[in-house]
Backbone as CSV, one residue per row, in Angstrom:
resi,resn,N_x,N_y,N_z,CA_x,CA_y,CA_z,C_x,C_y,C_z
1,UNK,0.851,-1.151,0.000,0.000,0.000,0.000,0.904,1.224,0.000
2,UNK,0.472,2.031,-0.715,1.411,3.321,-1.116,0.537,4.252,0.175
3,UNK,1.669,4.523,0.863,0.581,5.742,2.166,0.615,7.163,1.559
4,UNK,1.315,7.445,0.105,0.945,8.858,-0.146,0.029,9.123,-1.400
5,UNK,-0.899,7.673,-1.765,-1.315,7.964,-2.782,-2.219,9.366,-2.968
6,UNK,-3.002,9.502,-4.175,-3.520,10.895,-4.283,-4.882,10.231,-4.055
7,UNK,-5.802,11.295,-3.690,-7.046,10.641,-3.800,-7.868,10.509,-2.291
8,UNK,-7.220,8.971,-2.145,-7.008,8.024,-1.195,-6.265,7.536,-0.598
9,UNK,-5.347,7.942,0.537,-4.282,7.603,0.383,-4.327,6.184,0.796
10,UNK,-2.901,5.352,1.419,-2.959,4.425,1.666,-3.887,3.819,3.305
11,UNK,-3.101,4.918,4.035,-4.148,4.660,5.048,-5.510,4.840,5.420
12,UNK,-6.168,5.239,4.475,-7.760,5.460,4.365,-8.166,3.921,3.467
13,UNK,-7.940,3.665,3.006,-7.674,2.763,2.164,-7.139,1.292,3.105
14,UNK,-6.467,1.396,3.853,-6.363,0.254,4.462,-7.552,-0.067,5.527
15,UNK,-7.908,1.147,6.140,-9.485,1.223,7.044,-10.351,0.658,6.512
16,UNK,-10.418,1.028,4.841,-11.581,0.289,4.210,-11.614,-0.968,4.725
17,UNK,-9.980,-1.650,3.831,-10.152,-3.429,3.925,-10.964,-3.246,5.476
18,UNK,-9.905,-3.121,6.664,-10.375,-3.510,7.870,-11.511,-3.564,7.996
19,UNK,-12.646,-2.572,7.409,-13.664,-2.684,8.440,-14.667,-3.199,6.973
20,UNK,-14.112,-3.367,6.603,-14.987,-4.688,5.304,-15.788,-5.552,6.191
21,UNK,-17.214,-5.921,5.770,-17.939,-6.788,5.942,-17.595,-8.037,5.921
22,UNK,-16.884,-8.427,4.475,-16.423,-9.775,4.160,-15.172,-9.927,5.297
23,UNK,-15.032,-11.197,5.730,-14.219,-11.391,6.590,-12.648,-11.974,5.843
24,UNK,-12.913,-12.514,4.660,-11.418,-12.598,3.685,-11.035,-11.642,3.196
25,UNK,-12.001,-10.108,3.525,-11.358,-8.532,2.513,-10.673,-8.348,3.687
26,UNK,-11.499,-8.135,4.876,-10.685,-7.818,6.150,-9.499,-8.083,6.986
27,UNK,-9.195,-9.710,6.053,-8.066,-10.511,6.684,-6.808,-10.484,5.513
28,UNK,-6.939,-9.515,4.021,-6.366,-9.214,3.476,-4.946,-8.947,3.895
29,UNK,-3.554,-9.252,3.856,-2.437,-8.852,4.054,-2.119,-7.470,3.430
30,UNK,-1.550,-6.300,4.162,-1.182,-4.625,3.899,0.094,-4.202,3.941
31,UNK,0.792,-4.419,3.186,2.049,-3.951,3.817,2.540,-2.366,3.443
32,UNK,3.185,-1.510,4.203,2.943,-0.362,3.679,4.075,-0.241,2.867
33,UNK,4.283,0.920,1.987,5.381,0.655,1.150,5.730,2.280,1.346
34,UNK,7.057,2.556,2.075,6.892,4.329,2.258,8.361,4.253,2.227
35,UNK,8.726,5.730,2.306,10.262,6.299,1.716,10.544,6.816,3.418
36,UNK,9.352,7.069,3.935,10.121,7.565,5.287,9.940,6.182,6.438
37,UNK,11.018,6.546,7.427,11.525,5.299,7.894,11.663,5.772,9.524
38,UNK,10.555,6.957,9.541,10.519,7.871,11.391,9.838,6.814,12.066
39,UNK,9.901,6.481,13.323,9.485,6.293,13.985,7.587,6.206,14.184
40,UNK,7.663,7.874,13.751,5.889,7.900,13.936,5.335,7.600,12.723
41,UNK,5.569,7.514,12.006,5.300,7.320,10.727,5.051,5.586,10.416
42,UNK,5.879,4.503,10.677,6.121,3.006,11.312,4.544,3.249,12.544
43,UNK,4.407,3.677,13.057,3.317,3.504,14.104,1.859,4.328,13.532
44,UNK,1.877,5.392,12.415,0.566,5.665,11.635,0.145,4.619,11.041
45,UNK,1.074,3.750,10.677,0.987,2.708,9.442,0.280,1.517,10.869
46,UNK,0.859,1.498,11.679,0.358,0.238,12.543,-0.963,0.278,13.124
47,UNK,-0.989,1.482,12.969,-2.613,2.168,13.442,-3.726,1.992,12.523
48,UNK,-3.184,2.184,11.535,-4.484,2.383,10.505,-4.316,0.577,10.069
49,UNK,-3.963,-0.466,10.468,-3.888,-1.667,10.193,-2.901,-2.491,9.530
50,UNK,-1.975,-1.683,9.178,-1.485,-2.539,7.763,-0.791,-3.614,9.083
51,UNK,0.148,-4.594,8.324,0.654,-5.450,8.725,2.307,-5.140,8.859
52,UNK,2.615,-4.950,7.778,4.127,-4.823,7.854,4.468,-3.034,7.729
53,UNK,5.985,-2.746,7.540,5.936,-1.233,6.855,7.529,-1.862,5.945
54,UNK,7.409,-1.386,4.955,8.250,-1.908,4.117,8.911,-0.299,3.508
55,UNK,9.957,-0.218,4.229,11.179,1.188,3.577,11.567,0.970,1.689
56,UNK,11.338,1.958,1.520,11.430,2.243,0.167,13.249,2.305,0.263
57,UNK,13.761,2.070,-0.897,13.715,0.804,-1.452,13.811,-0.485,-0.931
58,UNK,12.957,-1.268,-1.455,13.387,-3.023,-1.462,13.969,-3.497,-1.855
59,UNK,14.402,-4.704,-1.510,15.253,-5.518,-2.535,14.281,-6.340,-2.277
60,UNK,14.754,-7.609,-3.667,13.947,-8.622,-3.770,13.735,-9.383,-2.552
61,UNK,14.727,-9.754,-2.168,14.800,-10.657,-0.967,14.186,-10.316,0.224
62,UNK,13.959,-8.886,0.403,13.417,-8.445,1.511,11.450,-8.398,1.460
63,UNK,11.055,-7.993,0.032,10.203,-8.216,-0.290,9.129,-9.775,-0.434
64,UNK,10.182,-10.780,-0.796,9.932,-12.553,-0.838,10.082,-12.458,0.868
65,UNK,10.890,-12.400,1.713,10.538,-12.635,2.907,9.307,-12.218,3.850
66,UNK,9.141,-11.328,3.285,7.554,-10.422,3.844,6.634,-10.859,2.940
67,UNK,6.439,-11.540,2.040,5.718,-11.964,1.531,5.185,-13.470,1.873
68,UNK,6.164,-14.436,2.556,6.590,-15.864,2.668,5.662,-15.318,4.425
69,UNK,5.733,-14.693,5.034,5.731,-14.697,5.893,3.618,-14.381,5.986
70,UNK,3.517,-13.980,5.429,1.693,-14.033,5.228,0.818,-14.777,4.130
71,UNK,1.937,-15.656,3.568,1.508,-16.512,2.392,1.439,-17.993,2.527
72,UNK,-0.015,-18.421,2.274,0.236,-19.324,2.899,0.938,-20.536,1.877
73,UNK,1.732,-21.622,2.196,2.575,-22.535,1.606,1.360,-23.119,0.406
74,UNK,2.498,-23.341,-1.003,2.242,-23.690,-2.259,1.588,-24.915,-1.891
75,UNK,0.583,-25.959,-2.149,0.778,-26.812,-2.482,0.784,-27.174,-3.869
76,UNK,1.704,-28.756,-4.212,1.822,-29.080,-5.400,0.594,-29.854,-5.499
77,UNK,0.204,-29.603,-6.911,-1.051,-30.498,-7.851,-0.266,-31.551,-7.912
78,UNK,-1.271,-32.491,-7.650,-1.275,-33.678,-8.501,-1.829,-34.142,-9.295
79,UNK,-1.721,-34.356,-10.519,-2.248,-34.556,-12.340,-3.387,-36.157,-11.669
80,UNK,-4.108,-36.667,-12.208,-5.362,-37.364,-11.556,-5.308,-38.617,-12.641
């Protein structure tokens, strides 16, 4: 979730999911995606729901780990 979008930002926008009716919109994973890395800013983001806060830039690896971490495990198909 981008917290400076225009419009809407991210944290109005994450309130939505939360207070969604449906209980799989609400249990949606948020991670915030922001350039600032203050203190209060890490705790707006925890407030308004999201899950993680993710500092601009990422690397891949940091991104697959925060991702692995609210996803739930692949299973493999088996052809029938």
């Amino acid at each position: 979730m981008d917290c400076m979008m225009p419009g809407m930002d991210g944290f109005a926008a994450t309130r939505l999911l939360r207070d969604h009716l449906d209980p799989r919109v609400r249990g949606t994973p948020v991670f915030a995606l922001t350039a600032s890395a203050m203190p209060e800013d890490r705790a707006r983001c925890e407030r308004s729901g999201m899950d993680r806060v993710l500092i601009k830039p990422i690397s891949r690896d940091e991104l697959g780990a925060a991702l692995a971490e609210v996803a739930p495990p692949r299973r493999e198909s088996k052809a029938a």
